[in-house]
C-alpha positions as YAML, in Angstrom:
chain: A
units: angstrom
residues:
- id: 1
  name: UNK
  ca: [-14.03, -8.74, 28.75]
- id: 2
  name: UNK
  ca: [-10.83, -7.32, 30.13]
- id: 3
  name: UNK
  ca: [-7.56, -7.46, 28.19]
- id: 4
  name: UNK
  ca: [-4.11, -5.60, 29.35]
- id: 5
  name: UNK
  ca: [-2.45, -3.10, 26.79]
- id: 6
  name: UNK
  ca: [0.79, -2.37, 26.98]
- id: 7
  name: UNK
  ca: [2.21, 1.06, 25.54]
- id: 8
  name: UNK
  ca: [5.34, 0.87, 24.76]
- id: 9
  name: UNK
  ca: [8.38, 3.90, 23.29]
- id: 10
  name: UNK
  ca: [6.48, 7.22, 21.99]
- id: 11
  name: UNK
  ca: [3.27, 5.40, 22.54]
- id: 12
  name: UNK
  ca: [3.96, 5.12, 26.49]
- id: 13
  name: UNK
  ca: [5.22, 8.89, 26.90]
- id: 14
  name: UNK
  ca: [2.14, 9.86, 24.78]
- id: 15
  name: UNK
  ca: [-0.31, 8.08, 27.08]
- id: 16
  name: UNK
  ca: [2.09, 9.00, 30.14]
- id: 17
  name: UNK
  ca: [1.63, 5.31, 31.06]
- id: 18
  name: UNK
  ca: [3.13, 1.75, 30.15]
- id: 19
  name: UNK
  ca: [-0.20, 0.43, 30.16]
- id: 20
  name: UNK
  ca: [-3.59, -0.52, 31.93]
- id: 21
  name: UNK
  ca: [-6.75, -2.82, 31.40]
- id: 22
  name: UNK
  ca: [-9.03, -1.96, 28.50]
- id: 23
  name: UNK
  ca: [-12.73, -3.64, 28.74]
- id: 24
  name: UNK
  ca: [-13.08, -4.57, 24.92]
- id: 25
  name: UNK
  ca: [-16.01, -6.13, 22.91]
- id: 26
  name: UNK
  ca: [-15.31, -9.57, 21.39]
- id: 27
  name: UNK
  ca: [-14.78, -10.24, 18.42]
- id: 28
  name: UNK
  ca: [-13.27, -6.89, 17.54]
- id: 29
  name: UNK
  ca: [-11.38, -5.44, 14.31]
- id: 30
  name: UNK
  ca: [-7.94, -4.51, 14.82]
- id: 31
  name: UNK
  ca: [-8.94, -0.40, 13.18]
- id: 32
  name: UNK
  ca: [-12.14, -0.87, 16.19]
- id: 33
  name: UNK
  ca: [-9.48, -1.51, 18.87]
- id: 34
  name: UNK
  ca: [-7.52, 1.35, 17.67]
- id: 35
  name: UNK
  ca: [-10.36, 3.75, 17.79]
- id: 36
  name: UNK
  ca: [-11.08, 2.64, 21.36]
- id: 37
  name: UNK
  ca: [-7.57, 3.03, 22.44]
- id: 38
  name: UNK
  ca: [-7.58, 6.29, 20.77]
- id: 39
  name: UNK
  ca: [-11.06, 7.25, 22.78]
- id: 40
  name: UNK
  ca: [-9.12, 6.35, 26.30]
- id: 41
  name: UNK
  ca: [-5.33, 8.18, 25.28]
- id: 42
  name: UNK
  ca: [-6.36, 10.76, 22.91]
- id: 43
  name: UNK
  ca: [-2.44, 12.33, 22.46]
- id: 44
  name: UNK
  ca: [-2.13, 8.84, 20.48]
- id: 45
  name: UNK
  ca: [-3.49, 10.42, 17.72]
- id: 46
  name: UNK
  ca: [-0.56, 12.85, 17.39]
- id: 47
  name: UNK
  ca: [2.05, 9.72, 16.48]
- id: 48
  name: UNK
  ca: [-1.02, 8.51, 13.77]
- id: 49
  name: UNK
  ca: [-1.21, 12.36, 12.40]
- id: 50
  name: UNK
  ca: [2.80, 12.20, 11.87]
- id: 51
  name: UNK
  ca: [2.61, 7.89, 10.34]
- id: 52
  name: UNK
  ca: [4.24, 6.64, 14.13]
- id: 53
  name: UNK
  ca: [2.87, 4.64, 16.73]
- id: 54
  name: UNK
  ca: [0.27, 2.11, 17.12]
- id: 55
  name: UNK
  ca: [-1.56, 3.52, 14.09]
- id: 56
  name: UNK
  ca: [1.14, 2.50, 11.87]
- id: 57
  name: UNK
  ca: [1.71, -1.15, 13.58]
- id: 58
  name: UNK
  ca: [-2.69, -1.50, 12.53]
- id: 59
  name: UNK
  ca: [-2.02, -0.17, 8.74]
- id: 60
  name: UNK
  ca: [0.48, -2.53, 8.56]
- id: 61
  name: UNK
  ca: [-1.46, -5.94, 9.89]
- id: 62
  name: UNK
  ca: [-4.81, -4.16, 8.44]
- id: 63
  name: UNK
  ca: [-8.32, -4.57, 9.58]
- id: 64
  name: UNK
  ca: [-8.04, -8.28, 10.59]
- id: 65
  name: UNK
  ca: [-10.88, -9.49, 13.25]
- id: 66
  name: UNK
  ca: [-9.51, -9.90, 16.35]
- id: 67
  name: UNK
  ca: [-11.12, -12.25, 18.58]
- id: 68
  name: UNK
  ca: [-9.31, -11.41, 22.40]
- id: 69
  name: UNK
  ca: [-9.58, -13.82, 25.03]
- id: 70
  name: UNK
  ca: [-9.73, -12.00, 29.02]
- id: 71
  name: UNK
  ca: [-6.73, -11.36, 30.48]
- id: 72
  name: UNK
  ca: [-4.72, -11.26, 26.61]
- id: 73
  name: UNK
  ca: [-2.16, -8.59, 25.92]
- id: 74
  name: UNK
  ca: [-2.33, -6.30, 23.49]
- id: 75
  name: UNK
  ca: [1.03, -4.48, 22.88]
- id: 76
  name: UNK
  ca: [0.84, -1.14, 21.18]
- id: 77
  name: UNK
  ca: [4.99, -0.71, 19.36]
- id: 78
  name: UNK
  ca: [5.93, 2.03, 17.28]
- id: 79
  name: UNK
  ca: [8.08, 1.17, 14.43]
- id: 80
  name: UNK
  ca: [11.22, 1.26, 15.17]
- id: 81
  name: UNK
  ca: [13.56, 2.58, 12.80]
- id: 82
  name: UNK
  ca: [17.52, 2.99, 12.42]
- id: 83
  name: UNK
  ca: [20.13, 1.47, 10.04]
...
């Protein structure tokens, strides 16, 4: 199954692209989908290393079980911060 991931702020200039299709296993945990994305854009690891990125947005849902329908969009958002 094929869902579309969208990389958004650091995440996008770490992956040097706003996004793609990901073939992903169904049902899959959100830390499992975070591993594969890591697998495909390794430099995503870098934002997890320093607490930004997509890591942070999956330590803050948790490991839920994800169950992704084809074609579904999964956005990756670092926090955003500011006053």
């Amino acid at each position: 199954m094929c869902v579309c991931v969208l990389y958004f702020a650091q995440s996008a200039d770490l992956t040097g692209s706003g996004g793609g299709v990901c073939a992903v296993p169904t049902p899959i945990s959100s830390q499992d989908l975070w591993t594969l994305l890591l697998r495909r854009h390794p430099r995503l690891g870098a934002a997890a290393s320093r607490g930004a990125g997509g890591a942070s947005a999956v330590r803050c849902l948790g490991d839920h079980l994800l169950t992704l329908e084809d074609g579904d969009e999964v956005a990756v958002v670092p926090p955003l911060s500011g006053g």
